[in-house]
FIGU-139077 format. One record per residue (C-alpha): residue number from 1; residue in one letter; x, y, z. Coordinates in Angstrom, 1 decimal, always signed. Example, Ala and Ser with C-alpha at 12.3 -4.5 7.8 and 13.67 -1.06 7.14 Angstrom:
! residues 2
  num  residu    east   north      up
    1       a   +12.3    -4.5    +7.8
    2       s   +13.7    -1.1    +7.1
***
This chain:
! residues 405
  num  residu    east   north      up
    1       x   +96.7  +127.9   +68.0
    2       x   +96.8  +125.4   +71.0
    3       x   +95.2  +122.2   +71.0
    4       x   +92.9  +121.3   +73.3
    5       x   +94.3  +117.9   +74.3
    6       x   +97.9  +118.7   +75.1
    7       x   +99.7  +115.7   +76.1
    8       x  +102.9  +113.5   +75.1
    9       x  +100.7  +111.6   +72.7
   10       x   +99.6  +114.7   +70.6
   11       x  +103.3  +116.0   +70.8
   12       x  +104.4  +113.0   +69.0
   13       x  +101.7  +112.8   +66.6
   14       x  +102.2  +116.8   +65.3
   15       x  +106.2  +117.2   +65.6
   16       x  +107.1  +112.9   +65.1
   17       x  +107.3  +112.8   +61.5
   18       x  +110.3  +116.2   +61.6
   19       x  +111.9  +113.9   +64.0
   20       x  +111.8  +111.0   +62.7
   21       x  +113.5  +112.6   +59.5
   22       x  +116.5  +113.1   +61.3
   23       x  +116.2  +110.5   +63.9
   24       x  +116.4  +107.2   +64.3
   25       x  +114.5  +105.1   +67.1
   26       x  +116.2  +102.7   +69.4
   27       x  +113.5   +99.4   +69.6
   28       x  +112.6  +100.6   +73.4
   29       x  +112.2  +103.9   +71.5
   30       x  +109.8  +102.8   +69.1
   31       x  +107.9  +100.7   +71.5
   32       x  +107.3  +103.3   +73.9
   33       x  +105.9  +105.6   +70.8
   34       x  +103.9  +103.1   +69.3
   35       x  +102.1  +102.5   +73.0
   36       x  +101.9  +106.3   +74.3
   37       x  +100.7  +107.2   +70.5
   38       x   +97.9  +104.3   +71.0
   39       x   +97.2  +104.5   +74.6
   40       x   +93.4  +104.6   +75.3
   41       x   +92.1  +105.0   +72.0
   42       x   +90.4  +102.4   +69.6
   43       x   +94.1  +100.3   +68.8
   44       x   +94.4   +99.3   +71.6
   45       x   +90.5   +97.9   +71.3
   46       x   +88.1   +98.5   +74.1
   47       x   +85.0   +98.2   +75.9
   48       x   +81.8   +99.8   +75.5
   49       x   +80.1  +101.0   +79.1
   50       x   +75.8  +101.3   +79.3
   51       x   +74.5  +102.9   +82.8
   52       x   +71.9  +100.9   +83.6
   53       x   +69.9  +103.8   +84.8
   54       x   +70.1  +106.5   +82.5
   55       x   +71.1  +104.8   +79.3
   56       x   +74.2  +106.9   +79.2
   57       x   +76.9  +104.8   +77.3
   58       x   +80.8  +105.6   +76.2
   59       x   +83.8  +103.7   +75.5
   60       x   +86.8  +102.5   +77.6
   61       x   +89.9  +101.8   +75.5
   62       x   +92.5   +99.5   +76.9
   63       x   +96.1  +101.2   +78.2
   64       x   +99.4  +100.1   +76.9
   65       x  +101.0   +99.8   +80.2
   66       x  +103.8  +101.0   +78.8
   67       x  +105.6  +102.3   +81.6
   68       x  +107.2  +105.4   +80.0
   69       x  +103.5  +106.3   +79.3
   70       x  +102.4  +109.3   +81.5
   71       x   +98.7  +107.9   +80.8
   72       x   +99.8  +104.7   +82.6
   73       x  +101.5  +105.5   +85.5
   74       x   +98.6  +106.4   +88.3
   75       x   +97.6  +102.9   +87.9
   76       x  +101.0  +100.9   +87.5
   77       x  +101.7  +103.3   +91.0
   78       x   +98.4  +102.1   +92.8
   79       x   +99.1   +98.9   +92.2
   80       x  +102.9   +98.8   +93.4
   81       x  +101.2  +100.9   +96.1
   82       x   +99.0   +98.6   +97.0
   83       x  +101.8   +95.4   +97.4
   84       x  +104.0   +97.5   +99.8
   85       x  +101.3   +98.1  +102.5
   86       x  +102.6   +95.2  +104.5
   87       x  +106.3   +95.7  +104.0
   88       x  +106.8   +99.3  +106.0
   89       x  +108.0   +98.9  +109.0
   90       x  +106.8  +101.5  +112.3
   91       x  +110.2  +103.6  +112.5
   92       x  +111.1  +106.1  +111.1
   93       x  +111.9  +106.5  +107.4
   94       x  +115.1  +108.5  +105.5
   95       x  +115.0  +109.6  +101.8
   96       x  +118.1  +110.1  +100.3
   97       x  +119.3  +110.8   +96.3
   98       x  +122.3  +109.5   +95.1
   99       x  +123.6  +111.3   +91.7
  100       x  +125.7  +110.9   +88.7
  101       x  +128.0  +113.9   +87.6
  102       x  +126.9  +115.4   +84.5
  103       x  +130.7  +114.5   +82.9
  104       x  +129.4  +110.5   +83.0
  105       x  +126.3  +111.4   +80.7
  106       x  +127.8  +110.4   +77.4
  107       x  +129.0  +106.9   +79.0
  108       x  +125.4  +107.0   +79.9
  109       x  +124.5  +107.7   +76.2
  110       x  +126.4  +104.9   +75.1
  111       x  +126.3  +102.1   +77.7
  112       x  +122.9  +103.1   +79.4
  113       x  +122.8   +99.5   +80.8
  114       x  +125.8   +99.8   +82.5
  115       x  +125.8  +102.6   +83.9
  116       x  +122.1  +102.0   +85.7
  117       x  +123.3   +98.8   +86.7
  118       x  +126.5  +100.2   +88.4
  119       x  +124.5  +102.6   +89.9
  120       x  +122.5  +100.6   +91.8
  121       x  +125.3   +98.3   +92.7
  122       x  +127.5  +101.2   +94.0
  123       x  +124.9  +103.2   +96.1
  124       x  +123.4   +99.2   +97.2
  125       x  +127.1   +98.5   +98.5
  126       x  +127.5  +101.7  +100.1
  127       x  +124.3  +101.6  +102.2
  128       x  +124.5   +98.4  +102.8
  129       x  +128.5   +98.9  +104.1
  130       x  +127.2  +102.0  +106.4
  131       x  +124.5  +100.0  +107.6
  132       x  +127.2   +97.1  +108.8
  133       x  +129.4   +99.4  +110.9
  134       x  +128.4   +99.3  +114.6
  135       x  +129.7  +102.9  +114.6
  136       x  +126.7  +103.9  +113.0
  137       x  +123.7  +101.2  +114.5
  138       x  +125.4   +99.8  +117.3
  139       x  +125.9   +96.7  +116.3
  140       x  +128.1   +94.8  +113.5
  141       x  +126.7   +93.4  +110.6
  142       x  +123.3   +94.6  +110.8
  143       x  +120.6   +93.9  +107.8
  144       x  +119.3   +96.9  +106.2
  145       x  +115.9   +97.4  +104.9
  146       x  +115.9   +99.9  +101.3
  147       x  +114.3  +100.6   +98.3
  148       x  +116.3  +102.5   +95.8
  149       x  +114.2  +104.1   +92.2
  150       x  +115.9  +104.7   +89.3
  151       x  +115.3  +108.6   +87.9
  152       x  +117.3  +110.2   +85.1
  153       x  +115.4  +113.5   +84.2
  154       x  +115.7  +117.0   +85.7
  155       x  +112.6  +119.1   +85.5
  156       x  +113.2  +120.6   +81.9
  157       x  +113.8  +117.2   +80.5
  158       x  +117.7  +117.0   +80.6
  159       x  +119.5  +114.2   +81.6
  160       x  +119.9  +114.1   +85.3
  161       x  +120.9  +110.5   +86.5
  162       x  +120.1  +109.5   +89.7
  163       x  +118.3  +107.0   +92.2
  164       x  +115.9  +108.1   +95.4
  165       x  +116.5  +105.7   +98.6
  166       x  +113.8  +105.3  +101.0
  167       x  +115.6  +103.8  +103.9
  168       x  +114.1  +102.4  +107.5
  169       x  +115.6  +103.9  +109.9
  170       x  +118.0  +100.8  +111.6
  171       x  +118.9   +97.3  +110.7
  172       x  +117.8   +93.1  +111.1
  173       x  +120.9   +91.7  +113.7
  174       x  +120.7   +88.9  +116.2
  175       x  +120.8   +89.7  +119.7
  176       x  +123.6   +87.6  +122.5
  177       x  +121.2   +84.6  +122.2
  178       x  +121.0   +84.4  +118.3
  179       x  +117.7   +86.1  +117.9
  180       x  +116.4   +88.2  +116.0
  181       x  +116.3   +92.0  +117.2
  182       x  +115.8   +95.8  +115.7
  183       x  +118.6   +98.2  +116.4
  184       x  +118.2  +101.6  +115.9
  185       x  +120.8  +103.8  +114.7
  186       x  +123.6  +104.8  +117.2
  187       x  +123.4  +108.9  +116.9
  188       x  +119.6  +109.7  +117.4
  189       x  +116.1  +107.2  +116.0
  190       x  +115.8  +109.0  +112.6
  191       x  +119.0  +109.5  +111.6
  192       x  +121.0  +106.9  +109.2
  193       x  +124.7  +108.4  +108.1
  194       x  +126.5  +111.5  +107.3
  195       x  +126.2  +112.7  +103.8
  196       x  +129.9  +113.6  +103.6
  197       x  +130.8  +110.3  +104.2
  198       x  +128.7  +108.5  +102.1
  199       x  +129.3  +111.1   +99.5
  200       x  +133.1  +109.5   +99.1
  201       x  +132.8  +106.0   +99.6
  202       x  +130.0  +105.9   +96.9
  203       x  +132.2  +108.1   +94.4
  204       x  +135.2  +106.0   +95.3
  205       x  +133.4  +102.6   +94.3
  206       x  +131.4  +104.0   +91.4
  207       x  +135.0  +105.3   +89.7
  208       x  +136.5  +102.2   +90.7
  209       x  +134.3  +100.0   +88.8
  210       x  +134.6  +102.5   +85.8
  211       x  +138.1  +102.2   +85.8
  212       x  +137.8   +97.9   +85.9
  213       x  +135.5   +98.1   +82.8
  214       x  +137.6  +100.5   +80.7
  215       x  +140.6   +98.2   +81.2
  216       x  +138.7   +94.8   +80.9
  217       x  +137.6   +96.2   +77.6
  218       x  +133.7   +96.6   +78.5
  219       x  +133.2   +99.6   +77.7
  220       x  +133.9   +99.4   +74.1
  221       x  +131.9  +102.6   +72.7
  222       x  +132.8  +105.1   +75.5
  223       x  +132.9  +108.5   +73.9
  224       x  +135.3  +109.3   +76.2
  225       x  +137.5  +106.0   +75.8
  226       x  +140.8  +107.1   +74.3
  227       x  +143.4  +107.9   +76.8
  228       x  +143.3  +111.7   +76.4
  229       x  +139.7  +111.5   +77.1
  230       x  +139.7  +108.9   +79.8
  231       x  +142.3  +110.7   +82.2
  232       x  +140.3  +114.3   +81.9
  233       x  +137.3  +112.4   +82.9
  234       x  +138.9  +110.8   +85.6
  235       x  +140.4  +114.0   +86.5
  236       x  +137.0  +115.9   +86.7
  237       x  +135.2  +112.9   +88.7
  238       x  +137.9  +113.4   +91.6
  239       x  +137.6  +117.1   +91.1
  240       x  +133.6  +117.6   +92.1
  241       x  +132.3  +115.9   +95.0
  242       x  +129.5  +113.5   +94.7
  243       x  +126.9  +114.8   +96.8
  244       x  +124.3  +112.4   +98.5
  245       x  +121.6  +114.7   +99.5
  246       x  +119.4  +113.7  +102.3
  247       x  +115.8  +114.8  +102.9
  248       x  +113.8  +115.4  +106.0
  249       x  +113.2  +111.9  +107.9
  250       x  +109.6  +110.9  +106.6
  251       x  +106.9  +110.4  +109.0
  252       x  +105.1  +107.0  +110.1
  253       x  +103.6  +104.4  +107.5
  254       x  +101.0  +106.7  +106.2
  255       x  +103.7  +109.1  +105.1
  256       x  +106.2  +106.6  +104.0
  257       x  +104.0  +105.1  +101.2
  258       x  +102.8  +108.6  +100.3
  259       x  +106.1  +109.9  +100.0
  260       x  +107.4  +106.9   +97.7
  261       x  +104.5  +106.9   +95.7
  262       x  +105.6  +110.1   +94.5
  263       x  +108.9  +108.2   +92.8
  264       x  +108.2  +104.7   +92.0
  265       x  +105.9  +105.2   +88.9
  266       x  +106.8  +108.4   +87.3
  267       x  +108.2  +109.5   +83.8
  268       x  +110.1  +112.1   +82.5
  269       x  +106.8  +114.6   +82.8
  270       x  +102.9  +113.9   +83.3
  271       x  +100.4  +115.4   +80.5
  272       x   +99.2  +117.9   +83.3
  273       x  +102.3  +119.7   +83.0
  274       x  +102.0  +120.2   +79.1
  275       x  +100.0  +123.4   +79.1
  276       x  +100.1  +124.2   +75.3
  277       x  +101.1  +122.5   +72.1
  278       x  +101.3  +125.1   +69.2
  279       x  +102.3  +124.9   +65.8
  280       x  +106.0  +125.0   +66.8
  281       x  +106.5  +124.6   +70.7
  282       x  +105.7  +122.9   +73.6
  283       x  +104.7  +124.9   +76.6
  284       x  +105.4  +123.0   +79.9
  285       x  +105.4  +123.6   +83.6
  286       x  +108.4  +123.7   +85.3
  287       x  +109.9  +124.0   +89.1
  288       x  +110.8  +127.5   +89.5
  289       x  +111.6  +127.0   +93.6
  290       x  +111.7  +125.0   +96.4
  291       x  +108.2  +126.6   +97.4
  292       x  +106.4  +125.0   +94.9
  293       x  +106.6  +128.2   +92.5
  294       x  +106.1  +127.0   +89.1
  295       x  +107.2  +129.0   +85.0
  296       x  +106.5  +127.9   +82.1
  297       x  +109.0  +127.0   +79.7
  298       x  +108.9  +126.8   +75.8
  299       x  +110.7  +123.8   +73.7
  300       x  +110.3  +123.4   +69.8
  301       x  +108.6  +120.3   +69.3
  302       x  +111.7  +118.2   +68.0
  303       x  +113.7  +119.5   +71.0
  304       x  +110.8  +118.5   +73.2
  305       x  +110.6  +115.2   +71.6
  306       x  +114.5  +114.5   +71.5
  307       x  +114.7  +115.4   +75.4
  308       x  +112.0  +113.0   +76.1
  309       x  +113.6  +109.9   +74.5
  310       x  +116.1  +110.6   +76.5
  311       x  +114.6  +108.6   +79.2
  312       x  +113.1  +106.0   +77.8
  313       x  +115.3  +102.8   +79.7
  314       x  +116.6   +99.9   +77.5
  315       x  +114.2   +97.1   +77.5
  316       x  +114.5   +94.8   +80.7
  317       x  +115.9   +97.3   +83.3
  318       x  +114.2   +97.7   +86.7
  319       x  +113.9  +100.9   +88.1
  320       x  +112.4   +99.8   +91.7
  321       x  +114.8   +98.0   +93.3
  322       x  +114.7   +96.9   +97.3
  323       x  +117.6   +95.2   +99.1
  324       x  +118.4   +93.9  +102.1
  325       x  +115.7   +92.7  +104.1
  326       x  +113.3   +93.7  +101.3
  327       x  +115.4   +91.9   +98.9
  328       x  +113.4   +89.3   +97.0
  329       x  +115.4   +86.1   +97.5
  330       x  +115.4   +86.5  +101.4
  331       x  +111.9   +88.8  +101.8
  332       x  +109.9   +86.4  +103.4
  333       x  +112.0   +85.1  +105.8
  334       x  +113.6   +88.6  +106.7
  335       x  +110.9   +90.8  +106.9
  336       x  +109.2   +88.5  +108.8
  337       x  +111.7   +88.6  +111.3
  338       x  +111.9   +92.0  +111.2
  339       x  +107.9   +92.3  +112.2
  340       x  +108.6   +89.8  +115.1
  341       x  +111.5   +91.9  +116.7
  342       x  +109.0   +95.0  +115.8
  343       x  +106.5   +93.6  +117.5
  344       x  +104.3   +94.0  +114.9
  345       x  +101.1   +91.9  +114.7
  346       x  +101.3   +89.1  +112.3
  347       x   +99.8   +89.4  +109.0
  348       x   +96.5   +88.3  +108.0
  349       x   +94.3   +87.2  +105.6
  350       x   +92.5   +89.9  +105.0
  351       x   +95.4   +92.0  +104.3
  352       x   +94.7   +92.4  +100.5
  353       x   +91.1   +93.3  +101.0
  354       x   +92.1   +95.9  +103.2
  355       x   +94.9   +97.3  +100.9
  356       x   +92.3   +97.0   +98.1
  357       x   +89.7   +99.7  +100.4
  358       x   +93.0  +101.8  +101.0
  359       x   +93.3  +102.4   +97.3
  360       x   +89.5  +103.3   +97.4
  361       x   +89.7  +105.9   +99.7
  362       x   +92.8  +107.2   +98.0
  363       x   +91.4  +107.3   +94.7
  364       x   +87.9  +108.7   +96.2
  365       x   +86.3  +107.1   +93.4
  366       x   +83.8  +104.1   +92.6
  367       x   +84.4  +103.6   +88.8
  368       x   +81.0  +101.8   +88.4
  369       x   +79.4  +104.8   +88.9
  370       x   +77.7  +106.0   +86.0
  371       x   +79.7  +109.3   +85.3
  372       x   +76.0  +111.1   +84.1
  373       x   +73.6  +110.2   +86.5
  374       x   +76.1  +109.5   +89.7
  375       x   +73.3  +106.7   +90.6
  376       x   +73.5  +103.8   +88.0
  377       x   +76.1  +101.1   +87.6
  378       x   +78.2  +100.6   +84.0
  379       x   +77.7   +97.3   +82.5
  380       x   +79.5   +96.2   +79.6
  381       x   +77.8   +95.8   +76.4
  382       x   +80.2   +95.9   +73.4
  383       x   +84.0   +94.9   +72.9
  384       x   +85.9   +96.1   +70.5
  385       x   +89.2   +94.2   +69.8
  386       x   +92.7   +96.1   +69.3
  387       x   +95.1   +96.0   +66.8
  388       x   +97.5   +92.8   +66.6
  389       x  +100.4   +95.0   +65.3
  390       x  +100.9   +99.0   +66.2
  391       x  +102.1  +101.0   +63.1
  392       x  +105.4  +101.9   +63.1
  393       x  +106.3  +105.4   +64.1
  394       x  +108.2  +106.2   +61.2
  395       x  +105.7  +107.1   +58.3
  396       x  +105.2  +104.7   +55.1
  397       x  +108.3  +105.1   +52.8
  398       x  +110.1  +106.6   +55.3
  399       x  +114.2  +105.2   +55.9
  400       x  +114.0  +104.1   +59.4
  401       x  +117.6  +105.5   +59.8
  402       x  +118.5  +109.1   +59.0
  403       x  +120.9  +110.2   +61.8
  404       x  +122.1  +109.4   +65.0
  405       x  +119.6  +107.6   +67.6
***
């Protein structure tokens, strides 16, 4: 029989405990449990709504924020959403994915940090590199203007390392005179670099640094470390080519904060894809085409569990990233310049306030409204504090090491 919550949280709280018998948590692990398990309910404390029209009452538990939470994520998104609404530019916009091959997944499972951090460096440098080149925007040592997200899932929950780069479309340079001027890229307005090309740079710099940590002796618990190992690896990264796919240019500002909305807040799945929890499996939603066809797909709940730990980043990695003339250190300054060459009107006050009524219409919600009556307001008329310390996942008794992480 299916329950009639389904969600991450009730996965974890019928199939944890087989898990955790076998299983041991990493401390991001655990944290991330502890917060999904206790997101909006009465540990995490609360506050009690009155309509003061109706009577109606209910309570609102607090979130945990935590942001491998699928409960947390629409509102960690609108509010990332609602910082970038004075940073897009008016060109045109590229997406592109850079991935990992599958053969660099057990590196991943034993220096995550790494990996991500290489990553971003490697796909960062090659951009940035393409962005340079005069053969590509016309003029020599232009300033980009990225974002790059962090992703590592594929629809079914396996481990699929990648980042999503949402480009302008041209670079920050100085004109004859020393000031500041947009130049558009050399081929055509919405088009950035060849795939092909990037595709070999980035796999050239990625196995390059790979091959300086292995001999500096940084990548001490590489499964694949041993010479044997090392030189089929090396072998089958050369072998495959890296492919950078690029998607259809995006659209004007509208589109551009739609489309990366989409990325910058998301875990491995959302609860609406959980259709069915039942006293074995999890029945989830899956991409079945390019169409938008959907199947379903059925995990026992250990699997399901194991597949989703997968993602959950080592405590203090970024996922959003920006460079360039988005990059903090220089952002003010930058993108400034970038609006004056733009000719874009200068920002104002007000700006925040009209964000704020940007995220109203999106959400097409007032939540003051009394959800009974539609006509009174919600005032608050009880709190309820949360717990100071989350249980542990692992159950009382229970040897908090049984088998590999």
């Amino acid at each position: 029989m299916a329950t009639l919550a389904p969600g991450v949280a009730e996965v974890l709280r019928r199939f944890g405990s087989a898990y955790l018998h076998t299983h041991a948590l990493s401390t991001a692990q655990a944290k991330a449990w502890r917060g999904i398990v206790a997101c909006r309910t009465a540990a995490l404390g609360g506050q009690q709504l009155s309509c003061d029209t109706c009577g109606h009452s209910h309570w609102q538990y607090h979130s945990c924020r935590n942001r491998h939470c699928p409960q947390c994520g629409a509102r960690a998104k609108d509010a990332w959403l609602q910082g970038r609404l004075a940073e897009v530019l008016p060109v045109p916009y590229a997406h592109l994915v850079f991935t990992l091959p599958h053969s660099l997944n057990a590196l991943y499972g034993a220096h995550p940090r790494w990996v991500i951090d290489t990553l971003f460096a490697c796909t960062a440098q090659t951009l940035s590199e393409f962005a340079a080149n005069p053969r590509w925007m016309g003029v020599a040592g232009g300033t980009p203007a990225f974002s790059l997200v962090l992703h590592t899932w594929t629809q079914d929950l396996q481990r699929h390392i990648h980042v999503h780069a949402v480009m302008a479309c041209g670079v920050l340079a100085q004109d004859g005179h020393g000031h500041a001027q947009w130049s558009t890229p050399a081929r055509k307005p919405d088009f950035l670099f060849p795939v092909q090309a990037l595709s070999k740079v980035f796999r050239g710099k990625f196995v390059a640094a790979l091959a300086k940590a292995h001999h500096g002796g940084d990548l001490a618990s590489d499964p694949q470390g041993d010479d044997k190992a090392w030189r089929e690896r090396q072998r089958q990264l050369y072998q495959h080519d890296w492919v950078v796919y690029a998607k259809t240019p995006l659209g004007g500002p509208a589109q551009v904060l739609e489309y990366l909305s989409r990325y910058t807040h998301r875990t491995a799945i959302g609860n609406e894809r959980i259709r069915a929890i039942t006293a074995q499996e999890v029945v989830f939603t899956v991409r079945a085409n390019d169409q938008g066809g959907k199947r379903r797909q059925r995990l026992q709940g250990t699997e399901f569990i194991g597949r989703f730990l997968l993602h959950v980043l080592p405590t203090g990695i970024k996922r959003i990233r920006h460079y360039g003339v988005l990059a903090p250190g220089c952002k003010a300054q930058k993108l400034a310049a970038a609006r004056l060459a733009l000719h874009m009107p200068a920002p104002k006050s007000q700006a925040m306030e009209s964000a704020q009524a940007f995220m109203a219409r999106v959400a097409k919600m007032d939540v003051q409204v009394c959800p009974c009556c539609k006509v009174g307001r919600l005032r608050v008329v009880g709190v309820l504090l949360g717990q100071a310390h989350l249980p542990s996942p692992h159950p009382p008794n229970e040897p908090l090491n049984r088998g590999p992480p």
